[in-house]
N, C-alpha and C positions, 0 to 999 in steps of 0.2 A: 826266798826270792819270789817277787809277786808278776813283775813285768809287766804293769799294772800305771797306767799314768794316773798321777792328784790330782783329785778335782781342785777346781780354785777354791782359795782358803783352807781348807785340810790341811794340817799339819804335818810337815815331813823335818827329816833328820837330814842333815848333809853331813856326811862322813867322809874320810878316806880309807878307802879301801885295795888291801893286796893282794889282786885277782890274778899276777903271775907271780907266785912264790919261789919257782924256781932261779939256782945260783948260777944265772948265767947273765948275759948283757941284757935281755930280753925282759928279767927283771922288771915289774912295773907294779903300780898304784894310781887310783885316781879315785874322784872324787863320785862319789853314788848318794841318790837322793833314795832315803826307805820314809816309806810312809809309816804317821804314826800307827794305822791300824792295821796293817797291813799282817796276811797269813802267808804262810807258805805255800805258792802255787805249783804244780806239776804238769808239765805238757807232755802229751800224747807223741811218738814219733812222728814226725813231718806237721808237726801242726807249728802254726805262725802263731806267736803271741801279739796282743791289739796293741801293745806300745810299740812293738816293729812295723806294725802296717800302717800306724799312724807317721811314719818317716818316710819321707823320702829315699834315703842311703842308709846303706848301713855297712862299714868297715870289717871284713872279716879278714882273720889273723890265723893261719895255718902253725900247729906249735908241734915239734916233734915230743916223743917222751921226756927227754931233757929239758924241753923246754925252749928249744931253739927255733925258732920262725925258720919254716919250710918254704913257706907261701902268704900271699895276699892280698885282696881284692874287693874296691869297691865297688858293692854291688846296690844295681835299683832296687828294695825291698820287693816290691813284686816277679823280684826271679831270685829271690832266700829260697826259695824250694829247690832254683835245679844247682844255684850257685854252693852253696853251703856241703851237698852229697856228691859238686864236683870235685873240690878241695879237700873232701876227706878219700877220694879213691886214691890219693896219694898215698901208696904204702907205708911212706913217712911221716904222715901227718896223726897223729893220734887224738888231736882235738883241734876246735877252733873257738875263739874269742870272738866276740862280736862287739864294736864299737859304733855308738851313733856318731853320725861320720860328722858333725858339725863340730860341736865342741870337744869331741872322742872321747864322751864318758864311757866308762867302761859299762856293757849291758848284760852279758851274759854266757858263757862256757857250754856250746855245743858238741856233744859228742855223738858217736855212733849210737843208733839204734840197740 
């Protein structure tokens, strides 16, 4: 995962992709653009990656261990910092999704630190 927006012209893949694999209703896939040259990138705990600051909103998704949505909340990307470490004080929450809130491509799987 790069998180990483294409320049114009750069070559990208459109896939669909199964970013909640869990057997429950929650269940989901959608549609991810990977660039063709794209490497695997790694963020630092609490850092923003620039394809989320470049949004406006972004959709986060509270999932329990199973897989079941706890919680949810669109939030303005410039409060991803205190919004995303709200939703995980949930002792239920074990991870959270992040959708960009326009078309709701799926973006990304944040966990705890």
């Amino acid at each position: 995962m790069t998180l990483v927006d294409a320049e114009i012209g750069e070559s990208v893949l459109l896939l669909n992709y199964e970013h909640q694999p869990a057997d429950t209703p929650f269940r989901s896939r959608h549609a991810i653009f990977v660039r063709e040259a794209a490497t695997d990138t790694t963020f630092a705990p609490g850092e923003i990656p620039a394809a989320f600051r470049a949004r406006k909103f972004l959709s986060l998704r509270a999932f329990d261990a199973a897989g079941m949505m706890v919680d949810a909340d669109l939030v303005p990307t410039a409060e991803l910092a205190v919004a995303a470490p709200r939703l995980l004080a949930d002792p239920k929450a074990a991870y959270l999704h992040a959708h960009y809130a326009g078309a709701g491509c799926y973006a990304a799987r944040i966990d705890r630190a």
